[in-house]
C-alpha positions in Angstrom: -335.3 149.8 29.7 -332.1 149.1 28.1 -329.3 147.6 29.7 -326.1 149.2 30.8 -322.7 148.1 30.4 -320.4 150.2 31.8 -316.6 149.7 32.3 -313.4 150.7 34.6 -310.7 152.1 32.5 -307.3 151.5 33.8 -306.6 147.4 34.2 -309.8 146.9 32.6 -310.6 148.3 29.0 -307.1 150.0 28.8 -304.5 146.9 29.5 -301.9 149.2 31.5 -301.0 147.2 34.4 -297.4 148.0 33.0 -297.3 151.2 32.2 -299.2 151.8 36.3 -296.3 149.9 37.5 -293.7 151.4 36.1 -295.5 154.8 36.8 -295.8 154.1 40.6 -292.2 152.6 40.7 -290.8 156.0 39.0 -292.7 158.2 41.7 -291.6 156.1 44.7 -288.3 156.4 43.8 -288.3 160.1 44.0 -289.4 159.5 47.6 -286.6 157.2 48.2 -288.7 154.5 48.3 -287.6 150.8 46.2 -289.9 150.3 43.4 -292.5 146.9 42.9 -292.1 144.6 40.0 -295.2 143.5 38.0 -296.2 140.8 40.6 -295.6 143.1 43.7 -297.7 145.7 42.4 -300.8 143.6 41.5 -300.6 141.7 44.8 -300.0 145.5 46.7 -302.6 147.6 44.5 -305.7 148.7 46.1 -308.2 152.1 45.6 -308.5 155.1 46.5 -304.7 155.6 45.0 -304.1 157.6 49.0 -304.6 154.0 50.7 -302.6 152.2 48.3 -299.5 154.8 48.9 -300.3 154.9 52.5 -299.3 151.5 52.5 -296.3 152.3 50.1 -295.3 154.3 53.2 -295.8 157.6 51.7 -295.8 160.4 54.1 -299.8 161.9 54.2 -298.6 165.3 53.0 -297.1 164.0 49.7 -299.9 161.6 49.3 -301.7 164.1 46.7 -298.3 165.4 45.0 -297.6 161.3 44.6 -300.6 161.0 42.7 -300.2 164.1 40.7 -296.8 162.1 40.0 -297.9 158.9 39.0 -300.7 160.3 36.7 -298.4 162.5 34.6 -295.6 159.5 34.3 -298.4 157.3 32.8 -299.3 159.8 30.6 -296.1 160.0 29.1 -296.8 156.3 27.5 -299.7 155.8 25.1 -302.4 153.3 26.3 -302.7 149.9 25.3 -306.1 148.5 24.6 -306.8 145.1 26.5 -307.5 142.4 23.6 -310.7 142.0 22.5 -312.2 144.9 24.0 -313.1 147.2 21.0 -314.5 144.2 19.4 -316.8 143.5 22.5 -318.1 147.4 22.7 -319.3 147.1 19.0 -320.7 143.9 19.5 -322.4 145.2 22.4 -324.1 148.0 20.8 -325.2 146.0 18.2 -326.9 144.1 20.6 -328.9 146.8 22.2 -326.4 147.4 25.1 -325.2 151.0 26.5 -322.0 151.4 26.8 -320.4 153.5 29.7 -316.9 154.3 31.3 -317.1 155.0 35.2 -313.9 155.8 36.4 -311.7 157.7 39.5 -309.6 158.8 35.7 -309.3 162.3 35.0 -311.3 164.0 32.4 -308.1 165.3 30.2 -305.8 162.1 30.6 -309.0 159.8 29.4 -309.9 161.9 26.9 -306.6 161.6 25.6 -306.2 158.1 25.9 -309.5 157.5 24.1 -308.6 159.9 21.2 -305.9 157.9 21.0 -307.3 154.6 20.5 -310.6 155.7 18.3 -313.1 154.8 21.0 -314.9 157.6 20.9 -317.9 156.2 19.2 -318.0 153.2 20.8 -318.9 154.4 24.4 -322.4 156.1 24.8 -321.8 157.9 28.5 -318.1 158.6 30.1 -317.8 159.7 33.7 -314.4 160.7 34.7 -313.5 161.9 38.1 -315.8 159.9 39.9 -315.3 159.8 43.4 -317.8 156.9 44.5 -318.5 154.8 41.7 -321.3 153.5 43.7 -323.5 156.8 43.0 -322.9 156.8 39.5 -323.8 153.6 39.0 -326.9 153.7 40.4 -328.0 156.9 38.1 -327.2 154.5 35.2 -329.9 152.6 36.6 -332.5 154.7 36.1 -332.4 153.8 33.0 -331.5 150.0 32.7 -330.2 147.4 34.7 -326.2 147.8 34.9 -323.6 145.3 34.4 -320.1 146.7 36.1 -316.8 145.2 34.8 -313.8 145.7 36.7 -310.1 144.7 37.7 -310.4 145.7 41.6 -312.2 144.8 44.7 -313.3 148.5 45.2 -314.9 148.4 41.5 -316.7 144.8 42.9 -317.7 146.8 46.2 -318.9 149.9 44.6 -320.9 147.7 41.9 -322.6 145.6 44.6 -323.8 148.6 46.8 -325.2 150.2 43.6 -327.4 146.7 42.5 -325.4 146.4 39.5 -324.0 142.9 38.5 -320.3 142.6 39.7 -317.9 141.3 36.5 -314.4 140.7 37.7 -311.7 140.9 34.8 -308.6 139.1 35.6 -306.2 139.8 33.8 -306.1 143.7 35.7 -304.4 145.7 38.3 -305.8 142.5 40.7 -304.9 138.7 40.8 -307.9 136.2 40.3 -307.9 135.3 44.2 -308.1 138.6 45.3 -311.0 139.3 42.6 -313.0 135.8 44.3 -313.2 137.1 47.5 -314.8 140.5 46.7 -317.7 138.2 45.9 -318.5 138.8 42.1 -321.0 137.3 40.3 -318.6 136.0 37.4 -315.0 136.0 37.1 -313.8 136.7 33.5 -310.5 136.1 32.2 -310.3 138.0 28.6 -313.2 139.8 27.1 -313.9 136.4 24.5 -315.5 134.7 27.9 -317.6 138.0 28.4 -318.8 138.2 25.0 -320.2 134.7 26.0 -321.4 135.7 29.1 -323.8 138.6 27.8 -325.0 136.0 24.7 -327.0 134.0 27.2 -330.4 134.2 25.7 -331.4 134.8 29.9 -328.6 137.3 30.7 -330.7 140.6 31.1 -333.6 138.5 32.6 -331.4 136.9 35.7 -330.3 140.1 36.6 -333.3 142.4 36.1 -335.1 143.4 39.1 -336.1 140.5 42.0 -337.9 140.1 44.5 -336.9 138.1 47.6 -338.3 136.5 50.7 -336.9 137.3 54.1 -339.4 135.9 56.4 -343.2 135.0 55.7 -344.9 133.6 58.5 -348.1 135.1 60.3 -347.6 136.2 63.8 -344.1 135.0 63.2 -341.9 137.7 61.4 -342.7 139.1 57.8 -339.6 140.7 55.8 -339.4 141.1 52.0 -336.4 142.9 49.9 -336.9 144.5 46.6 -334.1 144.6 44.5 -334.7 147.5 42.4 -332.3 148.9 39.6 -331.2 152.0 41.7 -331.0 149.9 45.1 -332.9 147.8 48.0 -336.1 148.3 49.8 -337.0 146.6 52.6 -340.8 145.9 53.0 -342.0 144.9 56.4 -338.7 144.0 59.1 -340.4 141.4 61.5 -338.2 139.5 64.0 -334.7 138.5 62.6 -334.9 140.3 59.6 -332.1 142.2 60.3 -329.8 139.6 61.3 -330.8 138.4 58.1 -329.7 141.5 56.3 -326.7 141.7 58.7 -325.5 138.2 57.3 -325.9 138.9 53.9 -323.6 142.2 54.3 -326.9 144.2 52.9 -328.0 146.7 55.9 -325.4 149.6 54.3 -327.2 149.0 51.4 -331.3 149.3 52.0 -332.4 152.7 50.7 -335.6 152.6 51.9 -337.8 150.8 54.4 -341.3 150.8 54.2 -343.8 149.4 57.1 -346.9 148.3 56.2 -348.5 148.6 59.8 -347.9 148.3 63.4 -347.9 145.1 64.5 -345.0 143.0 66.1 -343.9 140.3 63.4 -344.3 143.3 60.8 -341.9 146.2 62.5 -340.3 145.0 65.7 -336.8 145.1 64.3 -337.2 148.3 63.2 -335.3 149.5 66.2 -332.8 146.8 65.9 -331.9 148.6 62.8 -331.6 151.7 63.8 -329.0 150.1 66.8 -327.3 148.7 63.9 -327.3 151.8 62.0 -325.8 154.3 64.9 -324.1 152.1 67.4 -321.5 153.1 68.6 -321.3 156.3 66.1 -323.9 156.8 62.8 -322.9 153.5 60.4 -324.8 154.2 57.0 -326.4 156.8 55.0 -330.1 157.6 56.7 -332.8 155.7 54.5 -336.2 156.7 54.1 -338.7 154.9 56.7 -342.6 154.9 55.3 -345.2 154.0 57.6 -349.0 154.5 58.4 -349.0 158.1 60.2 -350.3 155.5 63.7 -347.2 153.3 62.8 -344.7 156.4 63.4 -346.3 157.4 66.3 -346.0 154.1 67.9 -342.4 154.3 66.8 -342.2 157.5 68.6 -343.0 155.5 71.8 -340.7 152.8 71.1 -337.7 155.3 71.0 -338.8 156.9 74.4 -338.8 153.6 75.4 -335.3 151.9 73.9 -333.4 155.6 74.0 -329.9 155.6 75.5 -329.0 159.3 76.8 -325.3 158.5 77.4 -324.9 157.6 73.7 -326.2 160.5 71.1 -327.1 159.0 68.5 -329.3 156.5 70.4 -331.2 159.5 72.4 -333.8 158.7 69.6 -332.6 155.4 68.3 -335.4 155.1 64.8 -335.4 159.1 64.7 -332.0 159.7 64.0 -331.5 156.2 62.1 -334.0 157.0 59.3 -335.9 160.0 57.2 -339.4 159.2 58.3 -342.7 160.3 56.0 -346.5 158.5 56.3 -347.8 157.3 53.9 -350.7 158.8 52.3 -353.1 155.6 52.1 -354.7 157.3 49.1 -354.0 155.5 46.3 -352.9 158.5 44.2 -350.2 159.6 46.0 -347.0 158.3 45.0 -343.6 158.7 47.1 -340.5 158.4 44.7 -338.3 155.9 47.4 -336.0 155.5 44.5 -335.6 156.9 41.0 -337.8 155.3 39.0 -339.6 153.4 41.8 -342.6 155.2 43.3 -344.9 153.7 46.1 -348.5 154.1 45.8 -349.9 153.1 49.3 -354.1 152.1 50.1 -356.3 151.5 53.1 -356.0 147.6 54.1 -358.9 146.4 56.0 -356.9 145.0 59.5 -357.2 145.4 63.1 -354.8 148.6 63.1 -354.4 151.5 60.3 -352.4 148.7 57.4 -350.9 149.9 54.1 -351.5 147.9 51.6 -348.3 148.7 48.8 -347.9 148.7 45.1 -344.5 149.8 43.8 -344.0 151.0 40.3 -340.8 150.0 38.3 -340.2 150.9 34.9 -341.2 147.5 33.7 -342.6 145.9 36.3 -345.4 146.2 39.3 -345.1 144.5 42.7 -348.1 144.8 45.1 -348.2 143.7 48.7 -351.9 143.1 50.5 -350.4 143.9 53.8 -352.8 142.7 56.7 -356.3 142.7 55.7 -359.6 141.6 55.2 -361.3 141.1 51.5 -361.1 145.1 50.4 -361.5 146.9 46.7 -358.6 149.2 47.8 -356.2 145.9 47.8 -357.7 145.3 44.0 -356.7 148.4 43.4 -352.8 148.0 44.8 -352.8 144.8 42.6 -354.6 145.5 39.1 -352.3 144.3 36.7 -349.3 143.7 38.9 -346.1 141.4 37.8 -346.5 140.1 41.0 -349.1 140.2 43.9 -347.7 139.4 47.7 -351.2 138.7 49.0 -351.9 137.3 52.5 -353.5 133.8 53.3 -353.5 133.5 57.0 -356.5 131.2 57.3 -355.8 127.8 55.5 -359.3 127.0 54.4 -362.7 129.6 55.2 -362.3 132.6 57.3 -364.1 132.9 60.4 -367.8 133.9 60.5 -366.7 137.4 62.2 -363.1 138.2 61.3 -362.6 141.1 63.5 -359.3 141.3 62.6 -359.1 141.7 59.1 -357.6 138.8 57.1 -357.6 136.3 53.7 -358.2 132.7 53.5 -356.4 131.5 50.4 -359.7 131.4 48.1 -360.2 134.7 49.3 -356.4 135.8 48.1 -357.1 133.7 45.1 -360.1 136.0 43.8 -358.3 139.3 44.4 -355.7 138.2 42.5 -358.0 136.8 39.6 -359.9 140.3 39.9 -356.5 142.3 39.7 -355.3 140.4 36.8 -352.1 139.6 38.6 -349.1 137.8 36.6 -348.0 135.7 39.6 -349.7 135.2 43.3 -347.3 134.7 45.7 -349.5 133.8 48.9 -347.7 135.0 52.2 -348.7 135.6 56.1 -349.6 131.8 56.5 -350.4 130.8 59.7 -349.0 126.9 58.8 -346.6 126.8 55.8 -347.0 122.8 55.9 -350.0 123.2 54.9 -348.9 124.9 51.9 -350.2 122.5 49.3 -353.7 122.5 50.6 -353.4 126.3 50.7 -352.6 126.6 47.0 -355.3 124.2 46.4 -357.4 126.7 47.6 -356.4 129.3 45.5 -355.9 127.8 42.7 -360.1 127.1 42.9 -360.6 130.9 41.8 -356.7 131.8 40.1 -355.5 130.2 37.2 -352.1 132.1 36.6 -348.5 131.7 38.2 -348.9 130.7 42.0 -346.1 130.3 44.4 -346.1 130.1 48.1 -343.6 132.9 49.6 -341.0 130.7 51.9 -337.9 131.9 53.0 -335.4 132.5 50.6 -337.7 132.4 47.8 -337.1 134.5 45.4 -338.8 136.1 41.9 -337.9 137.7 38.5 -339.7 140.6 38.2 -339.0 141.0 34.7 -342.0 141.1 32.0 
């Protein structure tokens, strides 16, 4: 996959923060309104352009003629490009990067302004007119994990619900302190300091794809996020996952939920998400929710049980929260969650009807055992994965009659040596003290990467 790096215009490739003031001081005027010097507009700025002449006391039926305004005045100057930038874009190419625009711009004005400057062969993808840079984003990365660069805490936002790697620039529309608080992952101050950024030899590798640990515990809580190019899926929400989630400002952002059977410390805070998700009025956009076909109904029960009839939304709490589908438990049968990230689910061997998971990236394989007792379909989820989430509930030999279905750490170790996974990551313990002795034991049939899933832990899933 090749990586994306896509830009804002205005404030960010295009050093305008002049030429926007001046603009927005012009069209105020007309409204009777005093004008902003340089340091008054950066400190006032903010997108959408409505909220920002909200604020500038605007009346709501001129908001749109204001902006019609402001656009034509800056038109009437010819753009300056922010040092270094063309430089950067070439070098960028040259190193394998796509370049992109993603901008609220119009189509005409940018056109013009990249006319202007001879850009036009330096930028592989433009999108003007965007209304949620969030969406576009994330169709980038279909095709590559994106890198955003932008002046504002809306660009930050919008790059951070779309999985893409937040670069704040500066010396935009937005002071430096603003910029910190939006939570970026770097801070750059001319285009020289990102040229050194993207020249780590690790760049593209510590932002490709991860996968992180929530909870791991058997009979405990199990939660696992997959941070895919086009967005999050959450695999398994045991207890406190999403207060987890909730402190880590990532619920609006999970795209897809997927339950790998129907036990407590695997799905009970399923229906504290959907409370989080429609209280007091519908919160986020409905993700998908996969489950075994006995796992929905029980979640049937649970919203008979937990409904609220004075509150709509909460009349069926997990059926109004989510887009629910079952999954197959064929093996064939993929379920595109994401672009570019289909689910392949298989028949665990466990107490109750369990899913064991393997999801397909572009580059990458993750498999989940789920539940289960020693089983060719779990084999099957994990031949050749990048990495294998296999259970280990018992710490040494299994019981002489496991009724319910579940792996010692030898026994996890030889499904991952049959699979031919990259990297065990051995989950579901019943004791993570005892974590040494457990990777003993699977290190006795594995020799590859091994790594005991605690939370917090979290791995590249690049090859």
């Amino acid at each position: 996959m090749k990586p994306v790096l896509a830009f804002d215009w205005h404030g960010t490739l295009v050093a305008d923060v002049h030429r926007a003031a001046g603009a927005t001081a012009a069209v105020l005027a007309k409204h009777g309104h005093a004008g902003l010097d340089i340091a008054s507009f950066r400190a006032a700025f903010r997108l959408p352009l409505a909220d920002f002449f909200t604020d500038m006391a605007v009346p709501p039926e001129l908001i749109d003629e204001t902006i019609e305004l402001r656009n034509a005045e800056m038109a009437r100057s010819a753009p300056v490009p922010s040092p270094g930038a063309a430089q950067l874009l070439r070098q960028a190419r040259s190193a394998g990067w796509r370049t992109a625009v993603v901008t609220a711009a119009g189509a005409r004005s940018l056109d013009r302004d990249l006319q202007y400057l001879g850009w036009t062969s330096l930028i592989d993808t433009i999108h003007s007119d965007v209304a949620d840079k969030s969406v576009t984003l994330r169709e980038l990365a279909e095709t590559g994990p994106v890198t955003y660069v932008g002046d504002t805490e809306y660009d930050i936002a919008a790059a951070t619900r779309a999985c893409a790697t937040a670069i704040a620039y500066t010396a935009g529309y937005r002071p430096a302190s603003a910029l910190l608080c939006a939570g970026p992952a770097a801070t750059i101050d001319d285009f020289d300091a990102l040229a050194t950024l993207l020249a780590a030899p690790d760049y593209v590798k510590r932002h490709a794809p991860q996968l992180s640990v929530l909870f791991s515990t058997a009979g405990r809580s199990s939660g696992y996020l997959l941070h895919a190019p086009s967005g999050l899926v959450l695999i398994d929400c045991g207890p406190g996952v999403v207060s987890a989630l909730d402190r880590a400002g990532q619920l609006p952002d999970i795209r897809a939920v997927v339950i790998t059977h129907a036990h407590a410390d695997h799905s009970l805070d399923v229906t504290a998400f959907a409370y989080a998700a429609q209280y007091p009025t519908p919160q986020y956009s409905r993700p998908t929710l996969l489950a075994p076909a006995h796992t929905l109904d029980l979640f049937d029960e649970l919203d008979r049980l937990y409904r609220v009839p004075s509150i709509e939304s909460l009349t069926s709490p997990i059926a109004h929260a989510f887009e629910a589908k079952a999954l197959p438990m064929d093996g064939t049968t993929g379920i595109a969650l994401l672009p570019g990230v289909p689910v392949f689910s298989y028949p665990a061997r466990h107490a109750v009807p369990s899913a064991a998971l393997r999801f397909q990236l572009p580059d990458a394989a993750v498999a989940f055992s789920s539940d289960t007792g020693p089983t060719d379909a779990v084999v099957a989820a994990a031949t050749d994965s990048t990495v294998f989430v296999c259970e280990a509930t018992y710490p040494d030999k299994p019981p002489a009659r496991d009724e319910q279905g579940h792996l010692s750490a030898g026994q996890a170790g030889r499904l991952a040596e049959r699979a031919g996974a990259e990297t065990l990551l051995l989950a579901h313990m019943t004791n993570p003290a005892n974590s040494l002795a457990t990777i003993e034991q699977a290190r006795r049939f594995y020799d590859n990467s091994l790594a005991v899933a605690t939370t917090g832990t979290t791995l590249s899933l690049s090859t």
